[in-house]
C-alpha positions as CSV (number, residue, x, y, z in Angstrom):
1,X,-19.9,15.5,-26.2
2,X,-16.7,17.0,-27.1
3,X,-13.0,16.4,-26.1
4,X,-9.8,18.3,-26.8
5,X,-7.3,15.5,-26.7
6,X,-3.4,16.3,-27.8
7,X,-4.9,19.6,-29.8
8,X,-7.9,17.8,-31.8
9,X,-11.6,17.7,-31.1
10,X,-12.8,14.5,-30.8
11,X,-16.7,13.7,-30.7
12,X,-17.7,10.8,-28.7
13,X,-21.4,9.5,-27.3
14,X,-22.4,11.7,-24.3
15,X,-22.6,9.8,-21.0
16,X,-21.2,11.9,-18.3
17,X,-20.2,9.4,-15.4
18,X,-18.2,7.2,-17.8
19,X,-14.4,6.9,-17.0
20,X,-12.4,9.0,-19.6
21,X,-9.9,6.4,-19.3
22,X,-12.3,3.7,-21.3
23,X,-13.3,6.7,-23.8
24,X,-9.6,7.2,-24.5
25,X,-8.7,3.6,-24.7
26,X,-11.6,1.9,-25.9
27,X,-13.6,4.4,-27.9
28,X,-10.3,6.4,-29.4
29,X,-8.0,4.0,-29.8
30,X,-5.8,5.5,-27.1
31,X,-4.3,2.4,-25.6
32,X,-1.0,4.3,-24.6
33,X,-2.5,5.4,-21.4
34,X,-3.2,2.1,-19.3
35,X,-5.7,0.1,-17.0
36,X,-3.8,-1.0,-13.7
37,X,-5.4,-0.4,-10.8
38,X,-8.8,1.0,-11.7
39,X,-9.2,3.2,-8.4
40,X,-6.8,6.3,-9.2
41,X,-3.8,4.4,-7.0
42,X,-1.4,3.2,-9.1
43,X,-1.3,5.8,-11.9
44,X,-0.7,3.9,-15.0
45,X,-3.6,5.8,-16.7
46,X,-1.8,9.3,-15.6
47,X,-3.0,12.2,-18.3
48,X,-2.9,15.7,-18.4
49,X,-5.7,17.6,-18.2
50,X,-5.0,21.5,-18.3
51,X,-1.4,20.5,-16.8
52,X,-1.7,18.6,-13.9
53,X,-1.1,15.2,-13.9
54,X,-4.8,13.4,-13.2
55,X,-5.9,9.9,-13.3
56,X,-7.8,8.6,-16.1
57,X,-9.6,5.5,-14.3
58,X,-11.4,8.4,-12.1
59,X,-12.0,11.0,-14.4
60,X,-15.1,11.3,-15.7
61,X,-16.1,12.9,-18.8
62,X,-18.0,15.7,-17.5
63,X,-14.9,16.6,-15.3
64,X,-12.7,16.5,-18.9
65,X,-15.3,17.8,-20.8
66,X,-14.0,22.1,-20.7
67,X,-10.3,20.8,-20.3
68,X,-7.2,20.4,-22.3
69,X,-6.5,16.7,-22.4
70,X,-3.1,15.4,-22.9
71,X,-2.4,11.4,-23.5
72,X,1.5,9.9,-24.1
73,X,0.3,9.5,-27.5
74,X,0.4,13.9,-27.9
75,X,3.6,14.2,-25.3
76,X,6.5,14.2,-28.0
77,X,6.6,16.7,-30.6
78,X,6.0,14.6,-34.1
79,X,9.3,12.7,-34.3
80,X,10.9,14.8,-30.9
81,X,10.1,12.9,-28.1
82,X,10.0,15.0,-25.0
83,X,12.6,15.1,-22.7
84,X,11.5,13.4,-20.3
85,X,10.5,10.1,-22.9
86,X,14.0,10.5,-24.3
87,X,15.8,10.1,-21.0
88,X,13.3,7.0,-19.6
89,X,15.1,5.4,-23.3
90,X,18.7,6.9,-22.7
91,X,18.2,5.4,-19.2
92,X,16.6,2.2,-20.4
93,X,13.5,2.6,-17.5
94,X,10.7,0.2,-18.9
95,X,11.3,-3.3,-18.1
96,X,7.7,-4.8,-18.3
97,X,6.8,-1.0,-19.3
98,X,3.0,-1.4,-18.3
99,X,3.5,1.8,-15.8
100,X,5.3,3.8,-17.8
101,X,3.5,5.9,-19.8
102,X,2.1,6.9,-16.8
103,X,5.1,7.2,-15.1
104,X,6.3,9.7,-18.0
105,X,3.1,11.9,-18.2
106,X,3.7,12.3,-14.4
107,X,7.5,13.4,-14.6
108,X,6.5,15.6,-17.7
109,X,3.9,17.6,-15.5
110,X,6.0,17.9,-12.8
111,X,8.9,19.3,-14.4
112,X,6.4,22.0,-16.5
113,X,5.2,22.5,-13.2
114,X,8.8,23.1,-11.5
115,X,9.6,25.7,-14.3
116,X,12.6,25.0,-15.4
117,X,14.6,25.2,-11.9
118,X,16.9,22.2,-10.7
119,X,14.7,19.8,-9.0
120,X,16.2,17.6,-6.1
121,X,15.6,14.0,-5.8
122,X,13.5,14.9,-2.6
123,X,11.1,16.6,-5.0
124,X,11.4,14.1,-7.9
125,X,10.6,11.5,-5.1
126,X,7.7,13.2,-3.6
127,X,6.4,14.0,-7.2
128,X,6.9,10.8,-8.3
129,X,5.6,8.7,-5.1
130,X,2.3,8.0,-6.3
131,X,3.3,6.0,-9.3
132,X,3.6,2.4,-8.9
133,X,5.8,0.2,-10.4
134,X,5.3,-3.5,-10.4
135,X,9.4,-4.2,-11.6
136,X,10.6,-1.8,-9.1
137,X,12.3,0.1,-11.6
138,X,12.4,3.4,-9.0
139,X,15.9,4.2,-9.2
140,X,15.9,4.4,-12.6
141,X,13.1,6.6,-13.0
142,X,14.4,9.0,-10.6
143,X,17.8,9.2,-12.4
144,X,15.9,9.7,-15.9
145,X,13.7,12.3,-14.1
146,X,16.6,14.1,-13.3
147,X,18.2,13.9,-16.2
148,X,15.2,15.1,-18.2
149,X,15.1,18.1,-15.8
150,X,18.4,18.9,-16.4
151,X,18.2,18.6,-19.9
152,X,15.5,20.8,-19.8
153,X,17.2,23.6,-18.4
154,X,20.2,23.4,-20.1
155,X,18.0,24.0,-23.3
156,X,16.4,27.0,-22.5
157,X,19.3,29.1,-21.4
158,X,21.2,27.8,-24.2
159,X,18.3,29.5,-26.2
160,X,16.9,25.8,-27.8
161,X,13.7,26.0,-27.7
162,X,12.1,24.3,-24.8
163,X,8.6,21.4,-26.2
164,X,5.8,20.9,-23.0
């Protein structure tokens, strides 16, 4: 079976009802995206797949399989980190960090999805409401949220080319 994971193809053993989460992680050597909660709740294995944010623990393969995968390890841009990775550092987010990459890949759909217009923190919140975070680092996730939306906007009508 094949995958299309941050732009490559990558071949791996056909068994339909297996988690992508374990083919990324175990099979790829894609341990960015994490194993929390194993029952698509707490969304540290957050991907893309075509755009949307989706949970890796539930996916299977055969529901990836004709999609555009996206793990944190394909988010930044070579040595650009996306917005949204640079403000969670600007705003020093992690503190155990074993959420955030999925907390990232979540605000990084979102804000492709809100198309570059201001977002308000009722929307951040509600976007962002599914993601658990064991350190209760929620305030500062929001701010870097917001901040990587801004930032996002002020790019493209300055004319900078805007990464997704």
């Amino acid at each position: 079976m094949q995958l299309n994971i941050n732009g490559s193809t990558h071949e791996v053993a056909d068994s339909p009802d297996r988690p992508l989460l374990w083919v990324l992680r175990d099979e790829l050597g894609m341990t960015g995206t994490r194993f929390g909660c194993g029952v698509g709740l707490c969304g540290s294995c957050t991907i893309h797949l075509d755009g949307e944010a989706t949970r890796a623990c539930i996916t299977s393969l055969s529901a990836a399989a004709d999609g555009e995968i996206k793990t944190i390890e394909g988010l930044a841009a070579g040595e650009s980190l996306h917005p949204v990775q640079e403000a969670f550092l600007e705003h020093q987010v992690p503190q155990c960090g074993w959420c955030m990459s999925g907390q990232i890949m979540t605000a990084a759909a979102f804000l492709e999805q809100q198309g570059r217009t201001e977002a308000s923190a009722e929307d951040i919140s509600a976007a962002m409401e599914r993601n658990l975070c064991r350190c209760g680092c929620y305030a500062r996730i929001k701010t870097a949220v917001a901040d990587a939306a801004s930032k996002m906007i002020a790019a493209e009508r300055g004319g900078e080319e805007v990464r997704s």
